[in-house]
Each structure stands twice: as C-alpha cells, then as structure tokens.
mmCIF file as gemmi writes it, N, C-alpha and C atoms, coordinates in Angstrom:
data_model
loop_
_atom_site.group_PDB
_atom_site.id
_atom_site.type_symbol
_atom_site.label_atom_id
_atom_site.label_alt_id
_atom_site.label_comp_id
_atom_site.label_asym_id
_atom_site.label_entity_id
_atom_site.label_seq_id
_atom_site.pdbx_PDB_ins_code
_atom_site.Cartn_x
_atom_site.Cartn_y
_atom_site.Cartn_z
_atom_site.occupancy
_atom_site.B_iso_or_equiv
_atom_site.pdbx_formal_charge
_atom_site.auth_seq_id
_atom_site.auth_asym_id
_atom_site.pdbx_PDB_model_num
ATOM 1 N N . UNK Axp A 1 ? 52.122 -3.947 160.652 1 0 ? 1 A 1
ATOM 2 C CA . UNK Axp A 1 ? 53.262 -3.349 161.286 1 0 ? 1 A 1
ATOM 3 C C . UNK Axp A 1 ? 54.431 -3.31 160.322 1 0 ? 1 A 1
ATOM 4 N N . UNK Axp A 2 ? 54.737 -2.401 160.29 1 0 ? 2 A 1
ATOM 5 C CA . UNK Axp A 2 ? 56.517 -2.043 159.526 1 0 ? 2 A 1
ATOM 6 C C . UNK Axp A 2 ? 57.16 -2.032 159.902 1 0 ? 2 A 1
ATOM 7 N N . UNK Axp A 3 ? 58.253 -2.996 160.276 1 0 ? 3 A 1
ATOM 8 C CA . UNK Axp A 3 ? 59.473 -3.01 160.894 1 0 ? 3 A 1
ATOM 9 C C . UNK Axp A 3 ? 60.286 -1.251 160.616 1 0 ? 3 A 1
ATOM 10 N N . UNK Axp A 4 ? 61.564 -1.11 161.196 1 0 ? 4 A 1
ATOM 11 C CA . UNK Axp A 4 ? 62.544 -0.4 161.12 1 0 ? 4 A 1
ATOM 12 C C . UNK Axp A 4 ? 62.941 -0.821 160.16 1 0 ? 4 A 1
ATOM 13 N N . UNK Axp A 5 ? 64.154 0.019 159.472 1 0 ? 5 A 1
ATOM 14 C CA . UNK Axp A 5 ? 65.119 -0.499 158.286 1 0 ? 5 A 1
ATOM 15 C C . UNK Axp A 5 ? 66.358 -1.239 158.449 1 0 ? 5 A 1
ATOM 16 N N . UNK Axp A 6 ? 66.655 -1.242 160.036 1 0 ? 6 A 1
ATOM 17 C CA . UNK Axp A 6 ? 67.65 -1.832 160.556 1 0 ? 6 A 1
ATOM 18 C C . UNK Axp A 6 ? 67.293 -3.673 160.423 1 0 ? 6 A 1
ATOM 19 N N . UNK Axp A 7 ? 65.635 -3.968 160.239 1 0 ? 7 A 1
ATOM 20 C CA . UNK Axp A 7 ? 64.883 -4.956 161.245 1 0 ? 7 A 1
ATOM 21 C C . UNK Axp A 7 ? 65.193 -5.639 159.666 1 0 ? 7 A 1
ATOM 22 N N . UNK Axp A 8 ? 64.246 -4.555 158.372 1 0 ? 8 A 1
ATOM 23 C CA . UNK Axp A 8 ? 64.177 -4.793 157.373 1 0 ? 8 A 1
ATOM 24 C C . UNK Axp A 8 ? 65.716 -5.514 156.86 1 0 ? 8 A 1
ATOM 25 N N . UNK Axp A 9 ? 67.109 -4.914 156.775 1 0 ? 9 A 1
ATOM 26 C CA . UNK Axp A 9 ? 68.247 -5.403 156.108 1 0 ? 9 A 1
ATOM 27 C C . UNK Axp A 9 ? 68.605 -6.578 157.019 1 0 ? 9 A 1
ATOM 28 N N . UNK Axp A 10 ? 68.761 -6.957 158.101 1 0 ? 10 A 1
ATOM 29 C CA . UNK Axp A 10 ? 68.39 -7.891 158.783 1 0 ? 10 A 1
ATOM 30 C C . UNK Axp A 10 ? 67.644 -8.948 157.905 1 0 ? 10 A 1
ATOM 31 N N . UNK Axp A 11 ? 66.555 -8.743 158.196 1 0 ? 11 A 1
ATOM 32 C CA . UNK Axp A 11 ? 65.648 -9.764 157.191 1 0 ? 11 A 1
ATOM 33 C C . UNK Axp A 11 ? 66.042 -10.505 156.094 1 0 ? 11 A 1
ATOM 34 N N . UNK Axp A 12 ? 66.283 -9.415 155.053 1 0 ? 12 A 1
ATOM 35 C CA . UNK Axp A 12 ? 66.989 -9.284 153.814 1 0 ? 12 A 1
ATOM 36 C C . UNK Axp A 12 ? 68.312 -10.344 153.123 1 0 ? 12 A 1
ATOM 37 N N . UNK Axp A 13 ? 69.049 -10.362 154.779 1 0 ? 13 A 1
ATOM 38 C CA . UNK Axp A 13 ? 70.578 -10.844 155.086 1 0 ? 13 A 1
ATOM 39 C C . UNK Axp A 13 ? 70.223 -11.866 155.237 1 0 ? 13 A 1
ATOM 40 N N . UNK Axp A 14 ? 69.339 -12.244 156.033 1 0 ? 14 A 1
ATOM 41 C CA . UNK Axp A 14 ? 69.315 -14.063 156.303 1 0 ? 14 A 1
ATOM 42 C C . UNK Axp A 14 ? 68.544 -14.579 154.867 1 0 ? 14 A 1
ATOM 43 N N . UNK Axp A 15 ? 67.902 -14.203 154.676 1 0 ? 15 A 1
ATOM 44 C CA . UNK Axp A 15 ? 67.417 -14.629 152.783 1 0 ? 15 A 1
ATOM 45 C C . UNK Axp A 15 ? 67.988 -14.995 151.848 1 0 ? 15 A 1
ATOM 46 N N . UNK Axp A 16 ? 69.49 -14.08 151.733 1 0 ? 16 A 1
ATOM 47 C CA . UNK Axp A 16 ? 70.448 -13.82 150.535 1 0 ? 16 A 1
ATOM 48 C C . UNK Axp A 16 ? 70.995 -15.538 150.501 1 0 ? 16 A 1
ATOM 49 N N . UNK Axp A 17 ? 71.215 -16.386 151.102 1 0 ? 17 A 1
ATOM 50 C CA . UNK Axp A 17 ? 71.964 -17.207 151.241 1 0 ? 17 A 1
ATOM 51 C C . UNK Axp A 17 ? 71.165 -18.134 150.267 1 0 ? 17 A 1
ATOM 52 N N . UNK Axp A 18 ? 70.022 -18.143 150.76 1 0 ? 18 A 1
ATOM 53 C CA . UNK Axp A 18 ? 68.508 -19.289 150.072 1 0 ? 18 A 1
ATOM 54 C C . UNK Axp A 18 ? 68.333 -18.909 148.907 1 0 ? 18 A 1
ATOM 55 N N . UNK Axp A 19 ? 68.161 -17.188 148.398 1 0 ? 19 A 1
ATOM 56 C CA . UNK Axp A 19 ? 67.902 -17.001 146.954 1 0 ? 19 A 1
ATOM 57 C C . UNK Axp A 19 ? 68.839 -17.723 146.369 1 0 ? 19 A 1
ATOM 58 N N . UNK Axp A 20 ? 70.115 -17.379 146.396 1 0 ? 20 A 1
ATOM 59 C CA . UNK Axp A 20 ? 71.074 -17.819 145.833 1 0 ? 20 A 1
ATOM 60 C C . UNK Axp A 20 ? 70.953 -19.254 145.171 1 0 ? 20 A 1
ATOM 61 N N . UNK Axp A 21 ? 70.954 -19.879 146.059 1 0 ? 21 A 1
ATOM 62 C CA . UNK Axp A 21 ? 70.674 -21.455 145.988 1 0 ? 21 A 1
ATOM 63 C C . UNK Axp A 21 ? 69.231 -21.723 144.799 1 0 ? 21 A 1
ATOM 64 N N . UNK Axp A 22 ? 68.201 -20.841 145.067 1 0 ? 22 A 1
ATOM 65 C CA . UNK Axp A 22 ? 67.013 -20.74 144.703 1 0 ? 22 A 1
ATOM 66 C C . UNK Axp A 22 ? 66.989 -20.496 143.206 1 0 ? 22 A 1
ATOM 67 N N . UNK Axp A 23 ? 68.043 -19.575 143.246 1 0 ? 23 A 1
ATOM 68 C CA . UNK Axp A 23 ? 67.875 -18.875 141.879 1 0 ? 23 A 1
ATOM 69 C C . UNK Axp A 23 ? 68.402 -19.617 140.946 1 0 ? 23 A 1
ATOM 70 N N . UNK Axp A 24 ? 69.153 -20.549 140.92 1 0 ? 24 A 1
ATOM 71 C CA . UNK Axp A 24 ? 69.805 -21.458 140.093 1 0 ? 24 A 1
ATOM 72 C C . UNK Axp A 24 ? 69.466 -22.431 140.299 1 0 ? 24 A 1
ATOM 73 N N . UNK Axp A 25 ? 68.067 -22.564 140.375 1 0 ? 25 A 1
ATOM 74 C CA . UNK Axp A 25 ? 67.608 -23.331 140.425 1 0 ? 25 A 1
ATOM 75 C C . UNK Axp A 25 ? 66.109 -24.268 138.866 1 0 ? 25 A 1
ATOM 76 N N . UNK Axp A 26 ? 66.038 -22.904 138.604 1 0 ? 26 A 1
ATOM 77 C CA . UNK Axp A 26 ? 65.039 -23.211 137.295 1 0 ? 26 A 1
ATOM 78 C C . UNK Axp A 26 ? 65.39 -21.779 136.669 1 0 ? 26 A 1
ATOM 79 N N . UNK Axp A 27 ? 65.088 -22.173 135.258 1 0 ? 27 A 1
ATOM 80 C CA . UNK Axp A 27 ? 65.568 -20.988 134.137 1 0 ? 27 A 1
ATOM 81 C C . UNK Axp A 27 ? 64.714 -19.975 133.828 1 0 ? 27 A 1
ATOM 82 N N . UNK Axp A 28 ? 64.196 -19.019 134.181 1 0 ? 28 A 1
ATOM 83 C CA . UNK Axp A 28 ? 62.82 -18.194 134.337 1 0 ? 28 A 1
ATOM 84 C C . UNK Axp A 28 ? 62.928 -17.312 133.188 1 0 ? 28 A 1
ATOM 85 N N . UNK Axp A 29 ? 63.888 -17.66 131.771 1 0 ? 29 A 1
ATOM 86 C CA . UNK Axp A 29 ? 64.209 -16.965 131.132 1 0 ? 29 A 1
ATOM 87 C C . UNK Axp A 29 ? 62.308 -16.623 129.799 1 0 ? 29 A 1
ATOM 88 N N . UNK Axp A 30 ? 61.436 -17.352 130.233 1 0 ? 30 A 1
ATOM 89 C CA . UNK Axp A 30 ? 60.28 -16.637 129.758 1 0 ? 30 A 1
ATOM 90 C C . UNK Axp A 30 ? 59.742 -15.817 130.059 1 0 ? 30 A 1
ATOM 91 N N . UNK Axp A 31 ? 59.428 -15.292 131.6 1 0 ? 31 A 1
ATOM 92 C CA . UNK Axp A 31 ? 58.814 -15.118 132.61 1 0 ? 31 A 1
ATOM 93 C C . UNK Axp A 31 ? 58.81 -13.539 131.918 1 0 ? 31 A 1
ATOM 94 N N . UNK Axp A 32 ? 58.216 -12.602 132 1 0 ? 32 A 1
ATOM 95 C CA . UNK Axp A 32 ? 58.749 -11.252 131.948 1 0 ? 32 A 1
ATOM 96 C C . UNK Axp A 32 ? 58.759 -10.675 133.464 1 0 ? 32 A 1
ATOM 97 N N . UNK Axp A 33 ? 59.41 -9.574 133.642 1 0 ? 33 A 1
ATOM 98 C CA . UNK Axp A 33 ? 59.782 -8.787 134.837 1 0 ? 33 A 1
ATOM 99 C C . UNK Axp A 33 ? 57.995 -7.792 135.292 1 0 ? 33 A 1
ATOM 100 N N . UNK Axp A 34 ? 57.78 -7.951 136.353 1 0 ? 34 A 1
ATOM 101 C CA . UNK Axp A 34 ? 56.857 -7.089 136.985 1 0 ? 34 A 1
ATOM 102 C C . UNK Axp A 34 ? 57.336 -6.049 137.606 1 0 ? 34 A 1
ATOM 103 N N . UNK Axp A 35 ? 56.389 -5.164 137.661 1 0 ? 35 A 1
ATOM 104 C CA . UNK Axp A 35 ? 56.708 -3.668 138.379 1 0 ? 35 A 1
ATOM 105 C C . UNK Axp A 35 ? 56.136 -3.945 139.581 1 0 ? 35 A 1
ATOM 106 N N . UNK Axp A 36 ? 56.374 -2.651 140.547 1 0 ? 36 A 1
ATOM 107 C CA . UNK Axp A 36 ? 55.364 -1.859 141.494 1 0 ? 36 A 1
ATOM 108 C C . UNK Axp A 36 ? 56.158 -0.533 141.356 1 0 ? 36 A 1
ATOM 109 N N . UNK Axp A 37 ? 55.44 0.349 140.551 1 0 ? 37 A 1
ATOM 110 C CA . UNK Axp A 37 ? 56.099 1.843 140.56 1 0 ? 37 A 1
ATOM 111 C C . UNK Axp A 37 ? 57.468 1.866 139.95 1 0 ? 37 A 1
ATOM 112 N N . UNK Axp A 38 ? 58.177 2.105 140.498 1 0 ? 38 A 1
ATOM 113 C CA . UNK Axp A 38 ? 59.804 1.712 140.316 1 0 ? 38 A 1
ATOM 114 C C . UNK Axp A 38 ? 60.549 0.594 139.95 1 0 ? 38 A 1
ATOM 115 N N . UNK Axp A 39 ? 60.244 -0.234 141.368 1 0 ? 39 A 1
ATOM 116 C CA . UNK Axp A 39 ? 60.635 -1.468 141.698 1 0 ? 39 A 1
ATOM 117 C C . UNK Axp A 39 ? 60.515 -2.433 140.493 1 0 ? 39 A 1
ATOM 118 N N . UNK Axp A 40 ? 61.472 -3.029 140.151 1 0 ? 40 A 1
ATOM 119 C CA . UNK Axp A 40 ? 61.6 -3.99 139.286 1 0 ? 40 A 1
ATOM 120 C C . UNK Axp A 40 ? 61.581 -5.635 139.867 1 0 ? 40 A 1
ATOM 121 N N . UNK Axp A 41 ? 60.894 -6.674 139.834 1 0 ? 41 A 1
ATOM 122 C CA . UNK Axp A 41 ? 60.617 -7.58 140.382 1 0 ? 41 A 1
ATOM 123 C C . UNK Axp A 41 ? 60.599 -9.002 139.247 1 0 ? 41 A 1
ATOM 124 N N . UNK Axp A 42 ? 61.714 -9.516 139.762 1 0 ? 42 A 1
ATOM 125 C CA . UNK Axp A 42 ? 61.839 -10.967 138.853 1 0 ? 42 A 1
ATOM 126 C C . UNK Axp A 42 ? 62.388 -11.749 139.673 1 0 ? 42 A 1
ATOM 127 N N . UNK Axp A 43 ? 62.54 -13.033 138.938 1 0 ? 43 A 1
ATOM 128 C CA . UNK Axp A 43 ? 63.103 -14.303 139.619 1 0 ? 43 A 1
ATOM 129 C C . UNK Axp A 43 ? 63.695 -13.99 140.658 1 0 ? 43 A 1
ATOM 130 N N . UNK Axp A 44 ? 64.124 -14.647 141.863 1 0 ? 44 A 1
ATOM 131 C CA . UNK Axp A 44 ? 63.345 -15.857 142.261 1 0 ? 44 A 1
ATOM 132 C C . UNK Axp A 44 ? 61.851 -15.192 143.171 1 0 ? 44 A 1
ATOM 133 N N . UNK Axp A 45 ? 61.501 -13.586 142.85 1 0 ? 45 A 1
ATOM 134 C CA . UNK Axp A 45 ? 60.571 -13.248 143.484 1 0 ? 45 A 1
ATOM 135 C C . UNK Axp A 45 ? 59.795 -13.169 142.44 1 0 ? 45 A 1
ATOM 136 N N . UNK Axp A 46 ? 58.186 -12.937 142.768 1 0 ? 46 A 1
ATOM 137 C CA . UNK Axp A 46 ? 56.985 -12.613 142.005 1 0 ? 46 A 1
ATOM 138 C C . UNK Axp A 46 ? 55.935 -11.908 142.481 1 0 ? 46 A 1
ATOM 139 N N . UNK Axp A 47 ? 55.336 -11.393 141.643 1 0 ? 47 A 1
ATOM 140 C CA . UNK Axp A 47 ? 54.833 -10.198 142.169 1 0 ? 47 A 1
ATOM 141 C C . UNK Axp A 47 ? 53.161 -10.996 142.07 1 0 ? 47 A 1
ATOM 142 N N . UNK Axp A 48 ? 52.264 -10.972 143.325 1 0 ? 48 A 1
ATOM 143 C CA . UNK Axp A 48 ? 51.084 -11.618 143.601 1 0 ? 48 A 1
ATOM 144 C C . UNK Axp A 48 ? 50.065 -11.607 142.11 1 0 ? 48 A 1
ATOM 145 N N . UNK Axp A 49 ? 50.2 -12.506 141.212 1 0 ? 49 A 1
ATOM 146 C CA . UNK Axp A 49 ? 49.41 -12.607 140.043 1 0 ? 49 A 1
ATOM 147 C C . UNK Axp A 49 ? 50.137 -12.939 138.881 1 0 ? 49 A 1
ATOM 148 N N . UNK Axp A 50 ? 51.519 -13.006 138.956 1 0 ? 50 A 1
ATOM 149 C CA . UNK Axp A 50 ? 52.264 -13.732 138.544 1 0 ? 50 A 1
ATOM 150 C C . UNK Axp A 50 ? 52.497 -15.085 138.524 1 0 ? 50 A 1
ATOM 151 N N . UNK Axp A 51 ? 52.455 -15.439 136.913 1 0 ? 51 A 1
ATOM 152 C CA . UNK Axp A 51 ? 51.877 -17.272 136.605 1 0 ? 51 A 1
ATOM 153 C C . UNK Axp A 51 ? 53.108 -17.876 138.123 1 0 ? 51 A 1
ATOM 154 N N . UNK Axp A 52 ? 52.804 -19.119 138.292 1 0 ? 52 A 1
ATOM 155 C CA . UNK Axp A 52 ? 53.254 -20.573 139.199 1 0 ? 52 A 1
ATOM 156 C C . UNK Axp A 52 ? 54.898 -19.871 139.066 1 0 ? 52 A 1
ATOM 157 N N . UNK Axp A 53 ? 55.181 -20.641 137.501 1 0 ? 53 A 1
ATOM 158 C CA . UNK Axp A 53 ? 55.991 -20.597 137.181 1 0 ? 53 A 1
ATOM 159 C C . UNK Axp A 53 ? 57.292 -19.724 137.439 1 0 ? 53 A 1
ATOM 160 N N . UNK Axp A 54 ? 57.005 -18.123 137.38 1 0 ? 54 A 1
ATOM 161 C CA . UNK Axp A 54 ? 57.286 -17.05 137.182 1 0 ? 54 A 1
ATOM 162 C C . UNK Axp A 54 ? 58.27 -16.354 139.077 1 0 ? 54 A 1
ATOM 163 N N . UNK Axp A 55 ? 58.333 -17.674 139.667 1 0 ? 55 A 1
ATOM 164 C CA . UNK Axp A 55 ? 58.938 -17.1 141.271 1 0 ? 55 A 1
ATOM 165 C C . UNK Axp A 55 ? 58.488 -17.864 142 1 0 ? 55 A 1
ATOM 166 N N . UNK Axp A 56 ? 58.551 -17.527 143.024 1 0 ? 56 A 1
ATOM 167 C CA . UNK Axp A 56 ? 58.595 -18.679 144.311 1 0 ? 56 A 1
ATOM 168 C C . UNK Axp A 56 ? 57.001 -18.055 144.742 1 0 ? 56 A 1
ATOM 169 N N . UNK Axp A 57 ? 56.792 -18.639 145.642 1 0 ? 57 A 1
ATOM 170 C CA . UNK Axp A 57 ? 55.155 -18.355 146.443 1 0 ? 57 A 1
ATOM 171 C C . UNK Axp A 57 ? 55.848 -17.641 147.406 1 0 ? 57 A 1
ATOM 172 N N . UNK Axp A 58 ? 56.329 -18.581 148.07 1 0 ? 58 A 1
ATOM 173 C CA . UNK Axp A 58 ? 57.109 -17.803 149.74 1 0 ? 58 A 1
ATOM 174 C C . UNK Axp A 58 ? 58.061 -16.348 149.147 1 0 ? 58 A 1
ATOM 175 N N . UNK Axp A 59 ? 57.847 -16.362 148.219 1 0 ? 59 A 1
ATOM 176 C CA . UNK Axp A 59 ? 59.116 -14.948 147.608 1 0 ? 59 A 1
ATOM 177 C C . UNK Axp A 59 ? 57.852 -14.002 147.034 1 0 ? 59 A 1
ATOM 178 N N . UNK Axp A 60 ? 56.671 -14.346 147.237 1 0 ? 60 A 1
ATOM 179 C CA . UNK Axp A 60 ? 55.659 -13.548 146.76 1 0 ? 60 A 1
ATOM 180 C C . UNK Axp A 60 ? 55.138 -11.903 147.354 1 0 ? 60 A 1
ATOM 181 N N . UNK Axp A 61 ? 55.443 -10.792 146.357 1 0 ? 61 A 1
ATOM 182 C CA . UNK Axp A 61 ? 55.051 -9.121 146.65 1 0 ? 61 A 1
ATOM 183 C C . UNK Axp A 61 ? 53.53 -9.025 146.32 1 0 ? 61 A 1
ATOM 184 N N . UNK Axp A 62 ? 53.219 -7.74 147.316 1 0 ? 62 A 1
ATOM 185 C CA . UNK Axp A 62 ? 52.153 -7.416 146.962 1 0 ? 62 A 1
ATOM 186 C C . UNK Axp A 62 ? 52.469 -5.868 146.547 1 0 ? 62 A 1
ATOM 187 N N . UNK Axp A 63 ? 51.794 -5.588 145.736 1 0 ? 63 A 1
ATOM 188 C CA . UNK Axp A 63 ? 52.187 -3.86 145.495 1 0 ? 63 A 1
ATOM 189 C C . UNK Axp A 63 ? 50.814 -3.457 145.572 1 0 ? 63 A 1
ATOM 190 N N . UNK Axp A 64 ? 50.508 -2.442 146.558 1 0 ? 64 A 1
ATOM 191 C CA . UNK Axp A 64 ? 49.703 -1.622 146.963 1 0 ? 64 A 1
ATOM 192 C C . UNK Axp A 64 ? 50.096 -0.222 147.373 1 0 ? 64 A 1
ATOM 193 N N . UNK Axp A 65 ? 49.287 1.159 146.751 1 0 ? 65 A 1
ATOM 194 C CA . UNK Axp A 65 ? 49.58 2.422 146.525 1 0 ? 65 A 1
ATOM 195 C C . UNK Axp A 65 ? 51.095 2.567 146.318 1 0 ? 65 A 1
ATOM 196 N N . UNK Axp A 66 ? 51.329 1.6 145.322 1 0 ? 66 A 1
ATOM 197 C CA . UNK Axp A 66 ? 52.509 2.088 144.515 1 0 ? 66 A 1
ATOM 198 C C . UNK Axp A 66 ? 53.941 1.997 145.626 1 0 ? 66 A 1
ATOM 199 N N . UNK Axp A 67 ? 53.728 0.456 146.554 1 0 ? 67 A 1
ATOM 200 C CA . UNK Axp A 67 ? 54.56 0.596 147.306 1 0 ? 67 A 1
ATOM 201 C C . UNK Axp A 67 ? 54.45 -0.92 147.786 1 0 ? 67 A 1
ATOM 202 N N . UNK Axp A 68 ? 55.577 -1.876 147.358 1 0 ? 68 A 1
ATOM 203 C CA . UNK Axp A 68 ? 55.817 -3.037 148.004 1 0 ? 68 A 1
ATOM 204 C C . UNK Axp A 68 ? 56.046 -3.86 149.216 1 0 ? 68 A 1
ATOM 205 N N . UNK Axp A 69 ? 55.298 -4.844 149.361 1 0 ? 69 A 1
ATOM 206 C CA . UNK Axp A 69 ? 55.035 -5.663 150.629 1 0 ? 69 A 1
ATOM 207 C C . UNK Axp A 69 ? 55.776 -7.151 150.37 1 0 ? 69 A 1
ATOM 208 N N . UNK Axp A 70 ? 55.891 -7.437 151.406 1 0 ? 70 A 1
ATOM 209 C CA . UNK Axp A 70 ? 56.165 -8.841 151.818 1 0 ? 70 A 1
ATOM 210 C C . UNK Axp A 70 ? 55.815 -9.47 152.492 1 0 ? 70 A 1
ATOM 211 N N . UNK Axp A 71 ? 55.066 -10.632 153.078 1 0 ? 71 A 1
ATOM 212 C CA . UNK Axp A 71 ? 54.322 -10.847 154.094 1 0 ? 71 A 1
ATOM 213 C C . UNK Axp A 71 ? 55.221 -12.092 154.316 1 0 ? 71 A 1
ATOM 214 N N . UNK Axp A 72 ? 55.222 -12.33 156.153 1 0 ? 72 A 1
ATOM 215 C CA . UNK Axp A 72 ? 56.057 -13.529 156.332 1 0 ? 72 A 1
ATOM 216 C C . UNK Axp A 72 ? 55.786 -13.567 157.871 1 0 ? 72 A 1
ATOM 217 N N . UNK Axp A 73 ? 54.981 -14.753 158.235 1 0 ? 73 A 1
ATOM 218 C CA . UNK Axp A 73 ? 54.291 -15.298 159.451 1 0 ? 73 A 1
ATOM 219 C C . UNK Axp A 73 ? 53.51 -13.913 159.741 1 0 ? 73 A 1
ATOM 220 N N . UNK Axp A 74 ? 52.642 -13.797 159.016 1 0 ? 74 A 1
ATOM 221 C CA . UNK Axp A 74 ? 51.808 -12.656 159.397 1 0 ? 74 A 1
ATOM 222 C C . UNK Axp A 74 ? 52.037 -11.32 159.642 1 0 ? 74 A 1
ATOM 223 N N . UNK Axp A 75 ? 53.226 -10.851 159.169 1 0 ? 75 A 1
ATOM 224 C CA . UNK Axp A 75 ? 54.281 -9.555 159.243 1 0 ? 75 A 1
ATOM 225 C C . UNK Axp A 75 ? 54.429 -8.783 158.201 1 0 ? 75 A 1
ATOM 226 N N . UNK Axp A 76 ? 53.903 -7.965 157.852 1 0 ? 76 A 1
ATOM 227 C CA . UNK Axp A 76 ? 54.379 -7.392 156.939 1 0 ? 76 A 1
ATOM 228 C C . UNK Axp A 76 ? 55.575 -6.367 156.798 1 0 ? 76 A 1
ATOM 229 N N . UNK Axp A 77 ? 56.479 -6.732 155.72 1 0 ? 77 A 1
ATOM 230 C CA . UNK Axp A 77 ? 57.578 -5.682 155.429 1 0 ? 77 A 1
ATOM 231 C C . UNK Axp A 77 ? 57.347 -4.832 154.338 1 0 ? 77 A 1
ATOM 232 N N . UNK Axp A 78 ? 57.885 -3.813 154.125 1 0 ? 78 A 1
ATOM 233 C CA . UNK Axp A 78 ? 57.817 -2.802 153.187 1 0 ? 78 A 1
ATOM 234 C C . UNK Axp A 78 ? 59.111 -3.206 152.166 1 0 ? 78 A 1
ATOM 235 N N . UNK Axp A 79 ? 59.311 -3.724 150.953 1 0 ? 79 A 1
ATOM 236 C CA . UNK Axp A 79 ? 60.264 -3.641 150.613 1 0 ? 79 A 1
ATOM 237 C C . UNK Axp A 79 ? 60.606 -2.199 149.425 1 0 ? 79 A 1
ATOM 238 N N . UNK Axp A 80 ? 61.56 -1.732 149.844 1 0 ? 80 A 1
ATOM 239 C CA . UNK Axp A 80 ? 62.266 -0.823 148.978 1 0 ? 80 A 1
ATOM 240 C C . UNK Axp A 80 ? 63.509 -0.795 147.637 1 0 ? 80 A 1
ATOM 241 N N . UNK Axp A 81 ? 64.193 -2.414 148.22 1 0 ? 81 A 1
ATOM 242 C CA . UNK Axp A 81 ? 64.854 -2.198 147.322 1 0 ? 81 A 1
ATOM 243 C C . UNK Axp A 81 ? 64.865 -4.001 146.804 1 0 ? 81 A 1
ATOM 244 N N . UNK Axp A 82 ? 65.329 -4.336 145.777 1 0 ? 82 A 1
ATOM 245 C CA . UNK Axp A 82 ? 65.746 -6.088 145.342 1 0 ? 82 A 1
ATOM 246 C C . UNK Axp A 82 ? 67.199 -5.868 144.741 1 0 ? 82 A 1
ATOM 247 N N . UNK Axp A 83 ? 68.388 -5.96 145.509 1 0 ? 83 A 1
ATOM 248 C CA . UNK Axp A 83 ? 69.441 -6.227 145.077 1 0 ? 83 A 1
ATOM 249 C C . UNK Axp A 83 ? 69.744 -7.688 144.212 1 0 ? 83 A 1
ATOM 250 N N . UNK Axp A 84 ? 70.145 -7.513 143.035 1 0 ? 84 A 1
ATOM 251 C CA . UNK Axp A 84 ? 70.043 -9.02 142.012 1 0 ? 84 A 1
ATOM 252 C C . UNK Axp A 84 ? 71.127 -9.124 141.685 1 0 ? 84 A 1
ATOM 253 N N . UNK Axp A 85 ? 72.107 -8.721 142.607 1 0 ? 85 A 1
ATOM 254 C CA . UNK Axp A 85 ? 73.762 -9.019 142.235 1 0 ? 85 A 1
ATOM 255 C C . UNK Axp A 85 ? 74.247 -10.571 142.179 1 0 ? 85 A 1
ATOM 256 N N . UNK Axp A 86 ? 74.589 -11.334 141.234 1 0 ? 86 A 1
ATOM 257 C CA . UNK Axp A 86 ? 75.061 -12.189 141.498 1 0 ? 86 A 1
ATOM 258 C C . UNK Axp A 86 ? 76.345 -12.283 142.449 1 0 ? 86 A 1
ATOM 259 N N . UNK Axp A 87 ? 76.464 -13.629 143.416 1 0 ? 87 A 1
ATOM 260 C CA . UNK Axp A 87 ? 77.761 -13.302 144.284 1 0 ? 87 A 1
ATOM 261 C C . UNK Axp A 87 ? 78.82 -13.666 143.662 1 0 ? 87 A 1
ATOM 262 N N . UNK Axp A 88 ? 78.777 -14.026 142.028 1 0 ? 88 A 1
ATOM 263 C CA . UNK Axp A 88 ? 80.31 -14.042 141.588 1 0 ? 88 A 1
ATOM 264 C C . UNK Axp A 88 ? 80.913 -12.752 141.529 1 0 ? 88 A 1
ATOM 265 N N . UNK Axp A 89 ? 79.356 -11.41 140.806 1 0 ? 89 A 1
ATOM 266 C CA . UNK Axp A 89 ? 80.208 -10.102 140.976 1 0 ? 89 A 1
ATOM 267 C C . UNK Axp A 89 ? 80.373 -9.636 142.211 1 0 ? 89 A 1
ATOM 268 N N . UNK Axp A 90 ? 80.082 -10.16 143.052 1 0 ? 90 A 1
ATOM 269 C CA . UNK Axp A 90 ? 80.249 -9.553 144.409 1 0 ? 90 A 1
ATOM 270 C C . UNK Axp A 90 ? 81.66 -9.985 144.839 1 0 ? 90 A 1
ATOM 271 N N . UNK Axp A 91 ? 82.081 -11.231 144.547 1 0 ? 91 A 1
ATOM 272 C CA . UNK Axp A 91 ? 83.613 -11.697 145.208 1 0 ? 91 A 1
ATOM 273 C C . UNK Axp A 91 ? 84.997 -10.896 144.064 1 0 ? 91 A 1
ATOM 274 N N . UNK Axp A 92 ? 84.064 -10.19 143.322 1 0 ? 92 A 1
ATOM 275 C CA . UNK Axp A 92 ? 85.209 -9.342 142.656 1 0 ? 92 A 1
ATOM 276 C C . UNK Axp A 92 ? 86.447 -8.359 143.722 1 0 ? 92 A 1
C-alpha cells in the first residue's frame, strides 16, 4: 500500500527530529553515496546492500523499478524526495 503524499510528509516530519540527533552521531565520511535513479541516498539512510556501517538499518531503502521504498511495520512508502538540510541552515 502507498500512502497519500499528505500521509507521506507527515511521516517524513515526525523522523526529522531523530535524524538529526542520528546524524551526528558517527562520521560516515568513507561511506560513498548510493543511487536509485535520481535519488541520491547517504547518511543517516542506506540503501538495502549497503555495508553495516554506511546508515542505519531502520533508515534502510529499497530501490525497485527505479523507484524508492521504505518499509516501516509492514508499510510500505514510496519515497521521492531526502531533504539533507542541516537545521543550522534552516534557522537562517
């Protein structure tokens, strides 16, 4: 099932708080960046085959026909976009 996009930024919103915390959390500065198509995918997410190291498990994508997933309690979301703004540039 695919949520709406309303359901999706929702989702998205309650997350932002945890990456944050997450992301400064270990230095992933080896790791290289994964695709799906477009989508650019790094710390604190990883794309399913991506070493331990390289992102979280629970932050784990699947890219299938060139189009990203998220799975969470048995749900799948479609993701479209990974905003990687830090919130210092955001309180600009």
């Amino acid at each position: 099932m695919i949520p709406s996009s309303s359901s999706t930024i929702i989702l998205l919103f309650l997350f932002s708080s945890a990456l944050e915390r997450l992301a400064r959390a270990v230095n992933p500065q080896f790791c290289d960046h994964s695709s799906c198509e477009e989508l650019q995918i790094s710390y604190p997410f990883r794309l399913k085959g991506d070493p331990a190291i390289c992102g979280f498990r629970d932050l784990e994508l699947a890219c299938r026909g060139n189009r990203t997933f998220m799975e969470i309690q048995s749900s799948e979301y479609l993701v479209n976009n990974i905003d990687y703004l830090e919130k210092n540039d955001m309180d600009r």
